[in-house]
C-alpha positions in Angstrom: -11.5 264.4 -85.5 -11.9 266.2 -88.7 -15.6 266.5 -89.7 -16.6 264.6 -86.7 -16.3 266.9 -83.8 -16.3 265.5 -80.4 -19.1 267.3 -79.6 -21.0 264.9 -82.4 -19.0 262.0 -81.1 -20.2 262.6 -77.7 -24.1 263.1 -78.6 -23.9 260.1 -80.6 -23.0 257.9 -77.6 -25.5 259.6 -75.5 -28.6 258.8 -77.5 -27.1 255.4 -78.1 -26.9 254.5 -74.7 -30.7 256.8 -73.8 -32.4 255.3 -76.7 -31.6 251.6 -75.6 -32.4 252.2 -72.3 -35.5 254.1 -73.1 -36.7 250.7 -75.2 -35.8 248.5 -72.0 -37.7 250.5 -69.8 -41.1 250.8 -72.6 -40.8 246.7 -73.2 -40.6 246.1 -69.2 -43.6 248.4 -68.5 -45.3 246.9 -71.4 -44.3 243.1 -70.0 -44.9 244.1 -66.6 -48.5 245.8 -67.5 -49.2 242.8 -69.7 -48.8 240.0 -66.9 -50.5 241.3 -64.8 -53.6 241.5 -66.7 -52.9 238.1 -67.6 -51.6 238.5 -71.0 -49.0 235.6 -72.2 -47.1 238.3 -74.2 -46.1 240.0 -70.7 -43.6 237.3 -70.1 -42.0 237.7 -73.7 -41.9 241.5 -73.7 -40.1 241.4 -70.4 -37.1 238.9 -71.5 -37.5 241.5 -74.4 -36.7 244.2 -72.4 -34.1 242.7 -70.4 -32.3 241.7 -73.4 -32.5 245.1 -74.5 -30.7 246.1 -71.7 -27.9 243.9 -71.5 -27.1 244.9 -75.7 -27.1 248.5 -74.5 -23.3 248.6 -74.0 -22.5 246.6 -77.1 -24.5 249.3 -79.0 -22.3 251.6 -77.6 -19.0 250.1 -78.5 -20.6 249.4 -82.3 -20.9 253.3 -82.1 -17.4 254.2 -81.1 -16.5 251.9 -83.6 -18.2 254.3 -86.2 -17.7 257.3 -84.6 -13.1 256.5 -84.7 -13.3 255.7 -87.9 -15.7 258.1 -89.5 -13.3 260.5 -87.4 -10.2 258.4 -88.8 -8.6 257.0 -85.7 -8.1 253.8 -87.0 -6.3 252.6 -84.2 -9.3 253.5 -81.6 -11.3 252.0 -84.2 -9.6 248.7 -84.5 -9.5 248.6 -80.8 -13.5 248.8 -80.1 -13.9 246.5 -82.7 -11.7 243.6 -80.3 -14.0 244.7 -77.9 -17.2 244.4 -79.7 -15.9 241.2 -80.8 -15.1 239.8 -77.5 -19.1 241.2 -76.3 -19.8 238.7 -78.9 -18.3 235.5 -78.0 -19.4 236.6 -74.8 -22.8 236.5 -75.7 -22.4 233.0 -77.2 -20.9 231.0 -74.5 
């Protein structure tokens, strides 16, 4: 990868995937807190947080996506972008 080490590449996807797991864990402590002192919020900010969590890998594959064709693998590219795309229809059925 020219201009894009793999080095870069490879911190990239780590603070994708420690930064969305980071906000799940914050918004279930925060739900989890909240319910039990009774708040109605707590339930919200737990499907919040769980939600988070499951869009943690599709953040991911939205990063490779960047990350092949800032680095010009177009072909990698293409191919995370089927994949993100097929997260998606996932999510909607």
């Amino acid at each position: 990868m020219e201009g894009f080490s793999e080095k870069d590449f490879a911190k990239l996807i780590q603070r994708t995937l420690l930064a969305g797991v980071f906000l799940s864990l914050f918004l279930i402590f925060a739900g989890f807190g909240l319910s039990l002192a009774g708040s109605p919020l707590g339930g919200g900010l737990l499907r919040a947080g769980v939600l988070a969590l499951l869009l943690t890998p599709a953040a991911r594959v939205a990063m490779l996506v960047y990350g092949y064709l800032r680095g010009g693998e177009n072909y990698f590219a293409l191919a995370s972008f089927v994949v993100l795309g097929l997260l998606a229809v996932s999510l909607l059925v």
